[in-house]
C-alpha positions in Angstrom: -174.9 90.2 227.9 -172.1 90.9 225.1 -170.4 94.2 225.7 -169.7 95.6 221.7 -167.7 98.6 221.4 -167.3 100.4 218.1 -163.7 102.3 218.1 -163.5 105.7 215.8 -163.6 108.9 216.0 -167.0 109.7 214.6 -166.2 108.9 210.3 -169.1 108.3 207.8 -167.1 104.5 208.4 -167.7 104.6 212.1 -170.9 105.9 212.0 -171.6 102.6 209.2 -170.0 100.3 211.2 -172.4 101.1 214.4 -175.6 100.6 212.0 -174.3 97.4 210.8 -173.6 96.1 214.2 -176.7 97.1 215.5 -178.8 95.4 212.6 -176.7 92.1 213.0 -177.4 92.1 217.0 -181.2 93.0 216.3 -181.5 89.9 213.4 -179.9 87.3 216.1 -182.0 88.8 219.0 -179.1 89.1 221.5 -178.5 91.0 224.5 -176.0 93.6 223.7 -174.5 97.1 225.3 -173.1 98.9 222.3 -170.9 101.6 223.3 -169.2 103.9 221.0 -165.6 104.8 221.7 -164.4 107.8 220.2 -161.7 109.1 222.7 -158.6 108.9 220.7 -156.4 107.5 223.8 -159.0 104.9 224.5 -158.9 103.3 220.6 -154.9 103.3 221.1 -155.7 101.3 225.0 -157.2 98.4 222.4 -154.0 98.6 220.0 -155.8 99.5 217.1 -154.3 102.1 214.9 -156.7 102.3 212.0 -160.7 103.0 212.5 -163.3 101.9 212.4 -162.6 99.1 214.7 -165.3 96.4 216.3 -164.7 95.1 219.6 -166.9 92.3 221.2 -166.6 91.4 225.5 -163.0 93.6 225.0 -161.5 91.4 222.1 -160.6 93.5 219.0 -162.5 91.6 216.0 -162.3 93.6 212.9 -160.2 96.7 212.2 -159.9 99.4 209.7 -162.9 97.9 207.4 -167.2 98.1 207.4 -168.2 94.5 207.7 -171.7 93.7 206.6 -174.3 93.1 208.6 -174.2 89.7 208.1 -170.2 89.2 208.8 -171.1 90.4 212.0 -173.3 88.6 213.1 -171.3 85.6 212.7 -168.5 87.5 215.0 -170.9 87.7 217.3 -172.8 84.0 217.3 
């Protein structure tokens, strides 16, 4: 099971970014915990500095941007 984590503090972004990420897991049918991370201290444990940020099994994948649905779900293919 793939462990996503969406790093922000709560923004209209962050808040776009979990929707997305949640569509792209549904449309490829994969197990998934998403967790969202909002706790300043923990975003800056990743070494991201600008939210949103997407983070798939720990790795940092996208930061500071909404990807579409469908660039997700090729990060997470």
């Amino acid at each position: 099971m793939k462990k996503i984590q969406i790093l922000g503090t709560g923004c209209p972004k962050c808040k776009k970014l979990a929707e997305n990420t949640e569509t792209a897991a549904k449309a490829l049918s994969i197990e998934c915990a998403i967790e969202k991370v909002t706790d300043i201290n923990e975003i800056m444990k990743f070494g991201v500095m600008i939210t949103p940020a997407l983070a798939v099994d720990g790795k940092v994948k996208v930061v500071g941007k909404v990807p579409s649905p469908e660039e997700i779900q090729k990060l997470l293919a």
